[in-house]
Structures are given as structure tokens and as C-alpha cells.
C-alpha positions as CSV (number, residue, x, y, z in Angstrom):
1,X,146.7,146.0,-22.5
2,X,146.9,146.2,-26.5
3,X,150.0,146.4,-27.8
4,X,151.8,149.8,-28.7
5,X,151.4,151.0,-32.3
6,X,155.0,151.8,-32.5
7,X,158.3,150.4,-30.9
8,X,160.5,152.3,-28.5
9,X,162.7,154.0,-30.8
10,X,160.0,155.0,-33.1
11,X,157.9,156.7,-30.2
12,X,160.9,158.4,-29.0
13,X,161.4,159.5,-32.6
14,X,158.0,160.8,-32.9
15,X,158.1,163.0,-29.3
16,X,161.4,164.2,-30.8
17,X,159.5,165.4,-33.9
18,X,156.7,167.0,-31.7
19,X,159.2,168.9,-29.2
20,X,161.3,170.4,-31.8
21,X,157.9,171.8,-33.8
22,X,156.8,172.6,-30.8
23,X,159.6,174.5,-29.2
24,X,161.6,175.2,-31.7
25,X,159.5,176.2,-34.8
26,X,157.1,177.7,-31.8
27,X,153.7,175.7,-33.7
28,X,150.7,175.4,-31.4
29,X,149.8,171.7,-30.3
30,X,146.6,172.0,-32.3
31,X,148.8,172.7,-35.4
32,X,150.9,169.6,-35.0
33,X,148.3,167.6,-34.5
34,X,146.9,168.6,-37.4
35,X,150.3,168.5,-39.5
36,X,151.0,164.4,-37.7
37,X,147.2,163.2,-38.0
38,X,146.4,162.7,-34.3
39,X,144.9,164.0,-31.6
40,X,145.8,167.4,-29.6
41,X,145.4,165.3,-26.6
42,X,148.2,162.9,-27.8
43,X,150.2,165.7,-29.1
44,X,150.1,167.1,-24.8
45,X,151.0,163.5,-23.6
46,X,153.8,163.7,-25.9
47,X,155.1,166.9,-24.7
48,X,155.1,165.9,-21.0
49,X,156.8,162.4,-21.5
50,X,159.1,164.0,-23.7
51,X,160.0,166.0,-20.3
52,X,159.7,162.7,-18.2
53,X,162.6,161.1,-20.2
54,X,165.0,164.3,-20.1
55,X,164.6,165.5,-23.3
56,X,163.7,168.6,-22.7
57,X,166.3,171.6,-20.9
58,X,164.9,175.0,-20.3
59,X,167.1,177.9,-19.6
60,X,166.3,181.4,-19.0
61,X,169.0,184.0,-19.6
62,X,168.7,187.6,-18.1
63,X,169.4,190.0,-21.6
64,X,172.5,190.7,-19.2
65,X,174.1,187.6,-18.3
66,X,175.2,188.6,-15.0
67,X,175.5,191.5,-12.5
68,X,179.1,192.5,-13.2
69,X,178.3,192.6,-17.1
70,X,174.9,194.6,-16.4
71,X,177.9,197.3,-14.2
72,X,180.1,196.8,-17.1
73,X,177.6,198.2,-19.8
74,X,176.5,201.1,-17.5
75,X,180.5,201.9,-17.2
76,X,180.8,201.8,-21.2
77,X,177.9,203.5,-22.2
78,X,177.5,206.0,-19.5
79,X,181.4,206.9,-19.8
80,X,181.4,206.1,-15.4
81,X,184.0,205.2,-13.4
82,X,181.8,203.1,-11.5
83,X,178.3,201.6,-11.1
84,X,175.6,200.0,-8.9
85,X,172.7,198.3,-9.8
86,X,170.9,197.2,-6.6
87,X,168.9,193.8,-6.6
88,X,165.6,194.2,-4.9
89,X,162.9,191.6,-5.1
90,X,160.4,194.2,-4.5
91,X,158.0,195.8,-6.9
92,X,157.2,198.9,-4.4
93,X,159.3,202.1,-5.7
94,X,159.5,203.4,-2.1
95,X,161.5,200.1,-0.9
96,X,163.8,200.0,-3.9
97,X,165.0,203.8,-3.7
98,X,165.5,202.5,0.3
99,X,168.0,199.6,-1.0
100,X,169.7,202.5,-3.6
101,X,170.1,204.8,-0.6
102,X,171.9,202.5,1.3
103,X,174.1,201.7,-1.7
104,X,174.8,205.6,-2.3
105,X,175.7,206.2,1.3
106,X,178.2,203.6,1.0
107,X,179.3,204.7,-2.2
108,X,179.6,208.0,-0.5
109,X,181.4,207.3,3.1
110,X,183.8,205.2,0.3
111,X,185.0,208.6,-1.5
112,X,184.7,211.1,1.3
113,X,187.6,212.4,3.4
114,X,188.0,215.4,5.7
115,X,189.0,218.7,3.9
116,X,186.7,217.6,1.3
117,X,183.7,220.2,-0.5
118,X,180.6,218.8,-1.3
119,X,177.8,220.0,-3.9
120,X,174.4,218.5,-3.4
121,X,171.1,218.9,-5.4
122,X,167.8,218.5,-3.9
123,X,165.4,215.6,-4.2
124,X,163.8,212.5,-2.9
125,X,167.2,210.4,-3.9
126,X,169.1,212.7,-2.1
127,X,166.6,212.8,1.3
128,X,166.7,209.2,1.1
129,X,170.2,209.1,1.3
130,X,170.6,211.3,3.8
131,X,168.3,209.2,6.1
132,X,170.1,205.9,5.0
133,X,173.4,207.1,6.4
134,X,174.9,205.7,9.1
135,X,178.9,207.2,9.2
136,X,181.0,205.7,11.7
137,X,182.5,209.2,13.1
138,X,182.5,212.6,11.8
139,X,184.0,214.0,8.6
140,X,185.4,217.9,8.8
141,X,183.9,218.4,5.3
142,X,181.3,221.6,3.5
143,X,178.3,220.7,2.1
144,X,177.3,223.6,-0.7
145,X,173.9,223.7,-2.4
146,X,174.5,223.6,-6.3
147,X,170.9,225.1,-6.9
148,X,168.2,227.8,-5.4
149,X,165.4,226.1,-3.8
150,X,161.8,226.3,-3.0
151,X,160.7,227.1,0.4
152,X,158.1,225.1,2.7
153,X,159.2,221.9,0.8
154,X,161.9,219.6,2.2
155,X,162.8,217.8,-0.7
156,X,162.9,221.0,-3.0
157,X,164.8,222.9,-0.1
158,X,168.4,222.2,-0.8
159,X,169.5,224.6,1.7
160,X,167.7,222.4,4.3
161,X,168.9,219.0,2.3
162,X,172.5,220.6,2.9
163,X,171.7,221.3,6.6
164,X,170.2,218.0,7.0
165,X,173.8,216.0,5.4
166,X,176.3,218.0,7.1
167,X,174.3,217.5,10.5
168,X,174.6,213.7,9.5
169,X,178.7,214.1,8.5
170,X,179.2,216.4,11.1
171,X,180.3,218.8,8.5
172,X,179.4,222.9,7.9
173,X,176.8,223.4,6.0
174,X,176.3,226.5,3.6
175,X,173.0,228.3,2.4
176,X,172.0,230.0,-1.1
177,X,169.6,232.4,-0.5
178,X,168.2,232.4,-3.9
179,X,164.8,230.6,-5.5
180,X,165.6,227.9,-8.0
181,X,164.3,229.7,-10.7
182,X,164.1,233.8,-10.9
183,X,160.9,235.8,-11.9
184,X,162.9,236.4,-14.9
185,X,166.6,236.4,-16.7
186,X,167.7,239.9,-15.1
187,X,166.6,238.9,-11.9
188,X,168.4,235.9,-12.2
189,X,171.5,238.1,-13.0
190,X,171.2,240.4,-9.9
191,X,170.7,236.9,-7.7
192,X,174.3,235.4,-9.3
193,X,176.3,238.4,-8.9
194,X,175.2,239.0,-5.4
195,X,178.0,238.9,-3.3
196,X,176.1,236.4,-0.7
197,X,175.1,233.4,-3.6
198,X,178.4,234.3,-5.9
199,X,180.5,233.1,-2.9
200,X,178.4,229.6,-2.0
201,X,178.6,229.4,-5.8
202,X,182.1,229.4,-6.3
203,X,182.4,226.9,-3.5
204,X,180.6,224.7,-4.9
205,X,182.0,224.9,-8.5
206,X,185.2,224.4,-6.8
207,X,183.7,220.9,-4.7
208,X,185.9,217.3,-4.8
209,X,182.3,215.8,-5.2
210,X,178.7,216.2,-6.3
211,X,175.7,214.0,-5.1
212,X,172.3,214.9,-7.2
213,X,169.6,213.2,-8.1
214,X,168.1,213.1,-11.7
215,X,164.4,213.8,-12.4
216,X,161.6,213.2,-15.2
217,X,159.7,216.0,-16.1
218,X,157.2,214.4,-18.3
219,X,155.3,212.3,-15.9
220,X,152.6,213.9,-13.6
221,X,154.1,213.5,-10.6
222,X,157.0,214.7,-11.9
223,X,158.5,217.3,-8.8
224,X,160.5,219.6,-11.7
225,X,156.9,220.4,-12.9
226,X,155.4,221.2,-9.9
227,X,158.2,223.5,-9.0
228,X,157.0,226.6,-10.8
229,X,153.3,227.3,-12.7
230,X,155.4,228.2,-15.8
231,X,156.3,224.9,-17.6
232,X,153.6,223.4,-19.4
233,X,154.1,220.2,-20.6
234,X,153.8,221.1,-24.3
235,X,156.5,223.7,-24.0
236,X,158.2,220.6,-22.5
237,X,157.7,217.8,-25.3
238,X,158.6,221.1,-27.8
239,X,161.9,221.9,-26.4
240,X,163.0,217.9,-26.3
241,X,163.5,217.7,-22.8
242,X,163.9,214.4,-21.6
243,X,164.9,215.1,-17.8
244,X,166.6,216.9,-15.1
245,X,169.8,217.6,-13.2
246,X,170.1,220.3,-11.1
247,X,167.1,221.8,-12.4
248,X,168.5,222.2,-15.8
249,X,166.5,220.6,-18.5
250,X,168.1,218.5,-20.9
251,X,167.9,216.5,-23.7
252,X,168.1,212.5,-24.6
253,X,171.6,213.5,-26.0
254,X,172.1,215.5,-21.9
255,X,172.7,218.9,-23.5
256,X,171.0,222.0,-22.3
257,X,167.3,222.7,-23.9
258,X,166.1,225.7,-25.5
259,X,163.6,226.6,-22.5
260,X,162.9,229.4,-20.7
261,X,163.0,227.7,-17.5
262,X,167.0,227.2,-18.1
263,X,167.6,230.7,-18.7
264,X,166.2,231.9,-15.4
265,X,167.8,229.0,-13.1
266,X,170.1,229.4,-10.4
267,X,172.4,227.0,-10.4
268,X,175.9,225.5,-11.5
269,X,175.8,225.4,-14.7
270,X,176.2,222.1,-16.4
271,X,179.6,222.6,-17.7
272,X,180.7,223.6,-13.9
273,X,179.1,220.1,-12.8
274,X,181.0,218.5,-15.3
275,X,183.7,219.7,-13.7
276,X,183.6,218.2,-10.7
277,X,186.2,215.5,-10.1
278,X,183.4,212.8,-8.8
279,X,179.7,213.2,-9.5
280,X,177.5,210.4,-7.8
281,X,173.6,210.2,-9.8
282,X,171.3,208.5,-7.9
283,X,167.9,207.6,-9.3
284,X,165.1,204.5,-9.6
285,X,162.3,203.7,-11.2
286,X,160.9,203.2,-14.6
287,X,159.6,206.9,-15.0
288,X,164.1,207.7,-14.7
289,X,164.9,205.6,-17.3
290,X,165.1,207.9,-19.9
291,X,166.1,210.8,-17.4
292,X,169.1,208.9,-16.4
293,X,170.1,207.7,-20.3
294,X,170.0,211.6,-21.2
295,X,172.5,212.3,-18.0
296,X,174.7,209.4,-18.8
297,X,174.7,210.4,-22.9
298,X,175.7,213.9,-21.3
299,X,178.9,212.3,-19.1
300,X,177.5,214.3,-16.3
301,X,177.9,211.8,-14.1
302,X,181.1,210.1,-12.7
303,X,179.1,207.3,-11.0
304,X,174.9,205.6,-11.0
305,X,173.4,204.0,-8.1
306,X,170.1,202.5,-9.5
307,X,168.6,199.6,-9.2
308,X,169.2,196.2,-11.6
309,X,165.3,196.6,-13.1
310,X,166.0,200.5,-14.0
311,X,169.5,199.9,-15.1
312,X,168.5,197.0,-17.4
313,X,165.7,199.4,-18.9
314,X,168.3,202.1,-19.3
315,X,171.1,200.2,-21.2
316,X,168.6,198.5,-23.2
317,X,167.5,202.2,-24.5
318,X,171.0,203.9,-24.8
319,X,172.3,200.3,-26.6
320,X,169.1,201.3,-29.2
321,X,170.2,204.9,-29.4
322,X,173.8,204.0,-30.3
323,X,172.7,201.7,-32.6
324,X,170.0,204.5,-34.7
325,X,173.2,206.8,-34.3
326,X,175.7,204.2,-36.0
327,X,173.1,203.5,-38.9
């Protein structure tokens, strides 16, 4: 075997000099071996020995360090008294609203008592949650719907939602007989001073606790478009709406948008959910990200239950809006 061109402590010097170009001033191996006059062959047996005698350590650090920080940041930026990021290893939508359901059941048996009023919104959040329930005996409590709804559709139905969690409680459930959105704004009036909605309206204004979901309106599956043929998408990106809670659109910043979908809704109003002693948003996916960072800007919500992927996504956004605000 010929000798070695250099002696221990000079090769180790040299695989020292390749890992920190290479790792540290990020140079490709063809570009060191170019800058140290040998081969790129030489340069890639350097690399790996250079991990065979320990001196390389890789780390990977999640951009929040750990779960209780990632709740901590939702708490400060979203103004919440509490949060939950669900961890689920799976990339399928439908499985990761399952694992937030079960979380916002929990989060729900945790605050209810008897004597309590609920609100509830439609949605599949709220569907899903209903179905992920699993009480361990029966609460006396009401269960209001805080919107109209659209018949024929179960999600959209909040009357039947309402039905569908007081069965589950083995509460009362009351009914709004009223569309989610009027043909127009003085049909909307005559629907809110009825006697028959005014009354489920005023219960729910007066409720210990909301549960709603929080919807896009800018992708095409989003269900708040495919409520009524009236909102076009430009109308939409015009008015700055960047989601949906109770069927009112909102802004990034969660205030109310000039639309004329908001002005024939009936519904709380947002000021009456924000009201509410406890709110509980629940809502996944990438296409809520920006739907839930409008609600939380808004401090409609007392409490998320997401998942870790969306809330990571949605601190990292409302962390770049505070910063544009502060310059």
C-alpha cells in the first residue's frame, strides 16, 4: 500500500476544511474540489469519513421547538384562553379533522355542565364532532342554532346539526326557521323580528358557550360559496374577504366585509358571538389557514382545536402580519 500523502492530523485538518465549506458556507462538492485542487470523488470520501470519525452532528429543529410553545403562540397571538394542536402522522384531511374532533369533544365534555346554553354553527367540523362524541351520561343543557340554514343538506342544516348534538348530550334542542341568507335585506328584517327566530335568537346570544367551525371561501370547494348562486368569487377577492364564521364574511384583520351577502344573513351577529363567555373554533387543513388567522386577529374565538401542521402554518402567517403591522 503507498504511503498517505499527509499525516493524521493533517487529513483530519483537511476533512475539517471540506465539512465546514461544505455545510457551513453551503458550496457544492464540485466547487470545493475545484477551490482545494482535487477530485469531486475525494471531496465525497471526505465528507463521509468526516461522518465516520464523529465530526459531523445534525439537528433538525421544528420552527416551534416544542408542542407546548407551538399552544403558547396560538394563546398570544390569537388572544385564546386555550389551544390544541393535534399531532397526526397522516397526510389525508378526512383523518386529521377525525383526530381534531376527538380533541373538540373533549374540549367540550371539559367545559359543559347542566343548566348550560349552547350556540352551534353548522359545518363539517362541527358534524365531525358530533359523531366523535362519546359523553359518559347525559347533560340537561339547550343547544340553539346561531345561524339560518340550508335545507336538504346536513352539514349546512344547523337546525338538524343542533338536533343531531342535543340527541348526543341528551339535551333540548331548538330550531330557527329561517334560511341563512334572505332574498334580500327587508326580508331579512321581517325573518329577525319574527317572533318564532327573535326568541331562538336571543337564546343563543344569551348561551355560556359557542362551538362553530371557520370556513374558506376562496377555494372551490369552499361550502360558503356553494351556499347561495349570488357570491362570485370576484365580488369575494374585492370585498377582502378572507373567511367565514357563522356565515359572516370577514377580513384577514376578522372584521365584517362590505358584502352583500352580510347584509342579508341571519345570524348572531359577530359582536353578539363575541360575547359569548367561551367560543370553541374548530378547523384543519391548509385551505383554513388564513380563515382561521382572520378569526383569531378578530378575538372571536375563546379557544382552536386544529391540528399541529395547520397551526404551524397559521402562526407563521399572523407572526408575518404582526411584523408588516409593527414596520
Amino acid at each position: 500500500m503507498a504511503p498517505s500523502l499527509f499525516s493524521d492530523s493533517e487529513r483530519l485538518r483537511r476533512i475539517y476544511q471540506v465539512l465546514v465549506l461544505f455545510y457551513q458556507e453551503h458550496r457544492s462538492q464540485a466547487e470545493i474540489a475545484k477551490h482545494m485542487g482535487i477530485s469531486p470523488a475525494t471531496i465525497n470520501r471526505m465528507i463521509r469519513e468526516g461522518h465516520e470519525r464523529g465530526l459531523v452532528e445534525i439537528k433538525l429543529r421544528a420552527p416551534f421547538g416544542t408542542e407546548a410553545e407551538l399552544k403558547t403562540s396560538l394563546k398570544q397571538l390569537g388572544h385564546l384562553q386555550s389551544a390544541t394542536a393535534v399531532h397526526s402522522p397522516s397526510s389525508d384531511p378526512a383523518i386529521v379533522l377525525m383526530a381534531v374532533a376527538e380533541a373538540a369533544a373533549s374540549a367540550l365534555l371539559d367545559k359543559l355542565s347542566d343548566g348550560m346554553t349552547l350556540a352551534v354553527s353548522g359545518g363539517e367540523g362541527l358534524c365531525a364532532l358530533i359523531e366523535a362524541l362519546a359523553p359518559k351520561r347525559k347533560y340537561d343543557v339547550r343547544v340553539i342554532p346561531a345561524t339560518g340554514g340550508v335545507q336538504g343538506r346536513f352539514r349546512t342544516d344547523v337546525n338538524h346539526v343542533a338536533v343531531a348534538l342535543a340527541e348526543k348530550l341528551g339535551g333540548t334542542a331548538y330550531q330557527l326557521y329561517a334560511p341563512v341568507f334572505a332574498a334580500n335585506e327587508k326580508e331579512r328584517a321581517a325573518l329577525m323580528r319574527a317572533e318564532v327566530n327573535r326568541s331562538v335568537l336571543d337564546m343563543a346570544k344569551g348561551a355560556d358557550l359557542a362551538v362553530f367551525g371557520i370556513g374558506s371561501v376562496r377555494e372551490d370547494d369552499s361550502t360558503y360559496v356553494s351556499l347561495t348562486d349570488s357570491i362570485g368569487r370576484a365580488a369575494l377577492e374585492r370585498a377582502g374577504a378572507a373567511g367565514e364564521v357563522l356565515a359572516h364574511l370577514v377580513t384577514e384583520n376578522g372584521e365584517l366585509c362590505d358584502h352583500p351577502t352580510n347584509r342579508r344573513l341571519v345570524a348572531l351577529t359577530l359582536k353578539e358571538l363575541a360575547q359569548i363567555p367561551y367560543r370553541i373554533a374548530i378547523a384543519s387543513g391548509s385551505n383554513k389557514v388564513g380563515p382561521i388567522a382572520a378569526v383569531l386577529s378578530g378575538k372571536l374565538a375563546s379557544s382552536l382545536i386544529t391540528d399541529e401542521r395547520t397551526a404551524t402554518a397559521v402562526v407563521e402567517i399572523m407572526k408575518e402580519n404582526q411584523n408588516a403591522n409593527e414596520a
